[in-house]
C-alpha positions as a Python dict, from the first residue, in 0.01 Angstrom:
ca = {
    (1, 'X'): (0, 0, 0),
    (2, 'X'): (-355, 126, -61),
    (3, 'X'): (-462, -133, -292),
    (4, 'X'): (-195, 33, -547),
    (5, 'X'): (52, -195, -708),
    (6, 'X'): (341, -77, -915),
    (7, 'X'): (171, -65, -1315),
    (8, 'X'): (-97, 214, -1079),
    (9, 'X'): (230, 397, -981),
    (10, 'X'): (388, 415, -1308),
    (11, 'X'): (75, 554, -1453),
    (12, 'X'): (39, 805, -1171),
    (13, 'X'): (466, 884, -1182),
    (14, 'X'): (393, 943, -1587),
    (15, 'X'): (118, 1126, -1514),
    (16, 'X'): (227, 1327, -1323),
    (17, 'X'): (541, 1387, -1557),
    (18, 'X'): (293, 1523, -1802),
    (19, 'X'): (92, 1747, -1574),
    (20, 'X'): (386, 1902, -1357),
    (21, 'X'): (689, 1872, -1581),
    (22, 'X'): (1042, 1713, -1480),
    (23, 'X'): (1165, 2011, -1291),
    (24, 'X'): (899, 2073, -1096),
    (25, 'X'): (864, 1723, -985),
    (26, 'X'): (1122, 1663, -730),
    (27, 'X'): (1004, 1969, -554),
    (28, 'X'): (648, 1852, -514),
    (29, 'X'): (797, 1521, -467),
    (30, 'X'): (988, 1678, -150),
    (31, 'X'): (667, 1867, -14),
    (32, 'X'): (437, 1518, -31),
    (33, 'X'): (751, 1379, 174),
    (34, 'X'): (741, 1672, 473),
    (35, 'X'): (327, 1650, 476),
    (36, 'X'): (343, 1245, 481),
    (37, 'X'): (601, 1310, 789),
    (38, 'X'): (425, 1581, 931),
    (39, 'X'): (76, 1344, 915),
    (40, 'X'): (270, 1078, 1103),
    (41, 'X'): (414, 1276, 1370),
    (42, 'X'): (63, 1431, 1453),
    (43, 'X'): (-84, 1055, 1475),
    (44, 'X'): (209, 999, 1681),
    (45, 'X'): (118, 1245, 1917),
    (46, 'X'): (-221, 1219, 1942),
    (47, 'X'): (-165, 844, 2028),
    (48, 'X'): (70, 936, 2288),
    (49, 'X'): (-177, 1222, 2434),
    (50, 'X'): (-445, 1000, 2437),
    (51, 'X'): (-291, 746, 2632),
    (52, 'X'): (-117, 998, 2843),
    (53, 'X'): (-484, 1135, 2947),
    (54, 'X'): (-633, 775, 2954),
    (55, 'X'): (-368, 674, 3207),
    (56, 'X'): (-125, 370, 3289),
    (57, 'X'): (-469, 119, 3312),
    (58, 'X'): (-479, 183, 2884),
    (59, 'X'): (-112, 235, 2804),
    (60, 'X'): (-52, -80, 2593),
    (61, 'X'): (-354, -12, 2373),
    (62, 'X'): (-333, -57, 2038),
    (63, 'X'): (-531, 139, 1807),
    (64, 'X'): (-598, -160, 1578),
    (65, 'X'): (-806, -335, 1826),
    (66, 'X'): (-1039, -52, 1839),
    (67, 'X'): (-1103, -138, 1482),
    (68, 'X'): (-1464, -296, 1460),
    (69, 'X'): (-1368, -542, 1186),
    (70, 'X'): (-1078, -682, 1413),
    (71, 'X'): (-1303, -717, 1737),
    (72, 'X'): (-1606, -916, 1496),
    (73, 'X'): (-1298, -1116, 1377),
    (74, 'X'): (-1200, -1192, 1738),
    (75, 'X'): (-1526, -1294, 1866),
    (76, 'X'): (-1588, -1454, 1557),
    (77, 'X'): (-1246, -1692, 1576),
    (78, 'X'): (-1324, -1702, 2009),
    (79, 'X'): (-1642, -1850, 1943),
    (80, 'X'): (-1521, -2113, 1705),
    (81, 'X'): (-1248, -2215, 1925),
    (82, 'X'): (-1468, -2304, 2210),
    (83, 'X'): (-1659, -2641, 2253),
    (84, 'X'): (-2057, -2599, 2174),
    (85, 'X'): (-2142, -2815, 2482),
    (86, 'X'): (-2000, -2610, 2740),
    (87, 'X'): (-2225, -2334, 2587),
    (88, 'X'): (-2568, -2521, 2559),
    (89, 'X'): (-2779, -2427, 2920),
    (90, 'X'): (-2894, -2721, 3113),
    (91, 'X'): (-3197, -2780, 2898),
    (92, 'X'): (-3054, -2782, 2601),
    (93, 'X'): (-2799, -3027, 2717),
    (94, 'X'): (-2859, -3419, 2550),
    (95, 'X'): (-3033, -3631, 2788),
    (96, 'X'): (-2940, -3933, 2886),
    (97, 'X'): (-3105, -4309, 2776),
    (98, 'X'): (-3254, -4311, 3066),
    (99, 'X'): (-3355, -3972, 3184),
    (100, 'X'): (-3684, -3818, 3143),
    (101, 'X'): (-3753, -3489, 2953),
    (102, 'X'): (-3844, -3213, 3148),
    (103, 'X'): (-4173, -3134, 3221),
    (104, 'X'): (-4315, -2794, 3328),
    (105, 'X'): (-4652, -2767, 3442),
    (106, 'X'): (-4731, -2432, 3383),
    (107, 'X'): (-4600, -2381, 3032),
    (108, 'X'): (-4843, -2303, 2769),
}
């Protein structure tokens, strides 16, 4: 979660025995629980508002696509699935043994 693994929350647990005591802990323990809850439940809502107002055409978005790192990843993983020759316009194609280059007349 966040990068932290569990020798960071020991530290920040005996920290925080140091700075706030042992009977003042659980309390702030119980507040940090209500505001993580309360957080959630107004990203819940907004998420549900915002889909309510965007109508039934958006209501399976998901939040995580709007994330720019996921949509570079998609296009990124899109564009190595597909096969480079159906890409390349028709001069960029190969030519054939036997066919000509193209020749334009008024190019510089």
């Amino acid at each position: 979660m966040f990068g932290v693994g569990i020798p960071e929350l020991a530290v920040i647990a005996f920290v925080a025995v140091l700075v706030f005591g042992p009977d003042k802990l659980p309390e702030f323990a119980r507040q940090a629980g209500r505001m993580a809850r309360k957080m959630r439940e107004f990203a819940n809502d907004a998420r549900d508002e915002l889909r309510e107002e965007l109508g039934p055409d958006y209501a399976d978005l998901d939040f995580k696509d709007l994330d720019p790192r996921t949509i570079v990843r998609k296009h990124i993983i899109e564009a190595m699935n597909e096969d480079p020759e159906d890409k390349l316009p028709p001069a960029a194609r190969p030519l054939a043994d036997d066919e000509p280059p193209p020749w334009d007349l008024e190019a510089t």
